[in-house]
N, C-alpha and C positions, 0 to 999 in steps of 0.2 A: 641406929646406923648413921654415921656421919652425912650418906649422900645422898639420906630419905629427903624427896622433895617435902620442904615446908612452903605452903601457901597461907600462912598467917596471915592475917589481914587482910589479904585479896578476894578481887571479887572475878568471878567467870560468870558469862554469858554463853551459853549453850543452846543450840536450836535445836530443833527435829528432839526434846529432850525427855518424852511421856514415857518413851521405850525403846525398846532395841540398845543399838548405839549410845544415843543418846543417853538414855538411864542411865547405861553402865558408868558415862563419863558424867555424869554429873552427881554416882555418888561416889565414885572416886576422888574426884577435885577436892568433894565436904570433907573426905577422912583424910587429904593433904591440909587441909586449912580452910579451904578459901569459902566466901560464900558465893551462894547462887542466884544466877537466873535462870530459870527453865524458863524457853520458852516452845510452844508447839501450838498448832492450827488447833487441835482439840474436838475436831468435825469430820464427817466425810464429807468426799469431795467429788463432780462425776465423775473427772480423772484423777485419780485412778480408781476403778471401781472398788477394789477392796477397802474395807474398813482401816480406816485410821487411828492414830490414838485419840483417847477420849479426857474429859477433864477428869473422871477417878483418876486413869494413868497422871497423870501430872500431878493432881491430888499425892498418888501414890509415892512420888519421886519426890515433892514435898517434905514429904513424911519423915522418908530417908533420910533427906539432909538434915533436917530437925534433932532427930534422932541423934545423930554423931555433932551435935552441938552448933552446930553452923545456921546462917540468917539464911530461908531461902522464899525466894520472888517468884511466884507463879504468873507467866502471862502468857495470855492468849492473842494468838498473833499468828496472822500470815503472809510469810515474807515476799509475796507479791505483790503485799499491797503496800506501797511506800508509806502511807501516812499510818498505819498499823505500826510499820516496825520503827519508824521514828516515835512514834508516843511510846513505845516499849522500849527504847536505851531514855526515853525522858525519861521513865518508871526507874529506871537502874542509876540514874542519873541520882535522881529525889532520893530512894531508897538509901543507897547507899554510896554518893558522892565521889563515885571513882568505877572506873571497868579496868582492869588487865589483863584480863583473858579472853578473846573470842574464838568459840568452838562453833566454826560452821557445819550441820550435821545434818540437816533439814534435806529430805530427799524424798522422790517418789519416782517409780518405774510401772512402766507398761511393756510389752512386747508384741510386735508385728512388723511382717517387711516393711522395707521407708516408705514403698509405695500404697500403703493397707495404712499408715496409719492418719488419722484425723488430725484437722487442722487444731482441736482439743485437745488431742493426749501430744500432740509436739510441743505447744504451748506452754501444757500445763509442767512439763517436763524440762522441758528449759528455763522457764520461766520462775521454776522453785529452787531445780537444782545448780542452775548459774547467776539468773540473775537475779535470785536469794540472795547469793553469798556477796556481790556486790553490793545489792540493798543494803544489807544488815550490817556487812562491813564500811560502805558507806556512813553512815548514821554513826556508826560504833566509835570512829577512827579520833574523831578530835577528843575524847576520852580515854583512847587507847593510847597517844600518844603523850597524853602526860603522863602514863602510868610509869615508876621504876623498870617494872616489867614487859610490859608491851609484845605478850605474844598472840597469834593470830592462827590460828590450825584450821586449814578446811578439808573438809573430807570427801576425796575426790572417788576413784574407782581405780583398781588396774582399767578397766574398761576409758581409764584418761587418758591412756598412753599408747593404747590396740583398742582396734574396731572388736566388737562382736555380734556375731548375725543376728537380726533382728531386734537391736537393740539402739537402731542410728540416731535417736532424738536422745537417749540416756547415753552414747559414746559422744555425740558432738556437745552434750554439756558438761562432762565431765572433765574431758578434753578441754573445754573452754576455762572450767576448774585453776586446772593445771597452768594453763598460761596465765590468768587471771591472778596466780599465787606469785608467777614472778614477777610478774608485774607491779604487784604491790608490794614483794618484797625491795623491790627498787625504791621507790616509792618512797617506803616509809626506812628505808634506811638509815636514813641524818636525824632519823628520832630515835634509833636505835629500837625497832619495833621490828621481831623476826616475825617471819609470814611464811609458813610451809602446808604442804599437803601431806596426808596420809594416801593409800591408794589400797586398799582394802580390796583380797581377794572372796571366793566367797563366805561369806557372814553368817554365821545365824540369826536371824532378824524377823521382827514380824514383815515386812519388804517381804523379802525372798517370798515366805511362806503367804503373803498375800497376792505377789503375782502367779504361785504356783496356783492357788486358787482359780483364780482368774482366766488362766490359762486350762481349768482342767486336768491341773496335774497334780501330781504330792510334791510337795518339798522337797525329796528326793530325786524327783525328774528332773525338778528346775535346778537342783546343786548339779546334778549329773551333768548338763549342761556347761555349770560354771567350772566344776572340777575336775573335768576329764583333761585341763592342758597345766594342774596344779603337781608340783612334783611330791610335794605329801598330801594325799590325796584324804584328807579330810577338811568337815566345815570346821570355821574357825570362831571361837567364841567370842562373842563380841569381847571380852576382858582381855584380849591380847589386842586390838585396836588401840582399845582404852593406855593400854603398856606403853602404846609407841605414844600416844596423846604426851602422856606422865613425861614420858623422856625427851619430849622436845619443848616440855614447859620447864625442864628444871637447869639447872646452872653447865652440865655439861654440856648442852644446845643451844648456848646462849650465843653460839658461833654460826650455828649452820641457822642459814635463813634462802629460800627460795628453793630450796630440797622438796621432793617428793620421797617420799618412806612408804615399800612397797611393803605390807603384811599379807604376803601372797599365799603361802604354803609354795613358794619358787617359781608360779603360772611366768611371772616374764624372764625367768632364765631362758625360757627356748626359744 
């Protein structure tokens, strides 16, 4: 098909990339072309208390890439910590002498009123899912900006764009997300580098299913939650994420830059 994206000879960096999300787009990217970087923390953390991905999962999404022919770079990295993810785009650097893709994907949630939660789970919450995507795009950019391509996808929430209860440290980061993309799509304009957001209603994800944990509930409690203001009311596979990822990396979006693309099942029609 003439408007299959080709990623031939590119390289993508992917965060948050052992599971969920992330897997999906990072063995998506390999069967477009390009090769990889996974990267993921690869450890629990005390925020959030659920179990995280591990280095099997990375192992595993290795594997994949492998598999469908493509180079792929395992690193372990946490994008709170500046000097982690700077030696981790030098790793991408060495490896393979160019980045053109950055998929910011890296995220962790808790839930409690603003006033219940600790000065730990705001931190840790902010601090991965905002000022990760800075971090990493930081570090990433003078790489990104020599590339042909130079796209930048970060992966915010509907929750970027409306409050939702009990969630004030994971709405004012994602929210930050969001301005944070046009920002840098300003930004990096004159180098012709697009920078958009995704805004992902609710997901199937180990996330979800580890704060439902967390919280004492099933999976189902905690979609029920998310999907009662969706107007098709089901959860959504993370491979339709991955869709909108695909289509703002290929030549039809090579216009829209500073866009959020909402994959809601309709949640902000109302």
């Amino acid at each position: 098909m003439g408007t299959q994206l080709d990623l031939t000879g590119q390289v993508a960096l992917v965060t948050g990339a052992a599971r969920g999300q992330g897997r999906s787009h990072c063995i998506a990217l390999a069967e477009a072309g390009a090769d990889i970087a996974a990267l993921d923390v690869c450890r629990d953390l005390d925020v959030p208390a659920y179990p995280l991905a591990t280095r099997a999962d990375l192992d595993d999404v290795v594997a994949e890439v492998e598999q469908r022919d493509r180079r792929a770079l395992p690193l372990v990295a946490d994008v709170r910590v500046p000097a982690q993810v700077a030696a981790a785009v030098a790793e991408v650097e060495a490896a393979f002498g160019r980045l053109d893709i950055l998929v910011n994907n890296a995220a962790v949630v808790t839930s409690a009123p603003f006033w219940e939660l600790s000065e730990a789970q705001w931190d840790a919450v902010v601090d991965t899912n905002l000022s990760g995507v800075w971090r990493t795009t930081r570090a990433a950019t003078a790489l990104l900006r020599r590339s042909p391509r130079g796209r930048i996808v970060n992966i915010s929430s509907t929750g970027g764009v409306r409050a939702v209860a009990e969630f004030a440290h994971y709405v004012a980061a994602k929210h930050g997300v969001v301005g944070l993309t046009k920002a840098m799509a300003i930004e990096l304009a004159g180098d012709r580098v697009t920078v958009n957001a995704i805004l992902p209603g609710a997901v199937d994800s180990p996330m979800l299913a580890g704060l439902a944990d967390e919280l004492g509930l099933t999976p189902a409690d905690v979609h029920e939650r998310w999907l009662h203001d969706q107007l098709l009311v089901e959860v959504i596979p993370p491979a339709e994420i991955t869709g909108a990822l695909l289509w703002l990396l290929g030549d039809a979006a090579r216009h829209v830059t500073g866009h959020c693309l909402a994959v809601d099942g309709g949640a902000l029609a109302r």
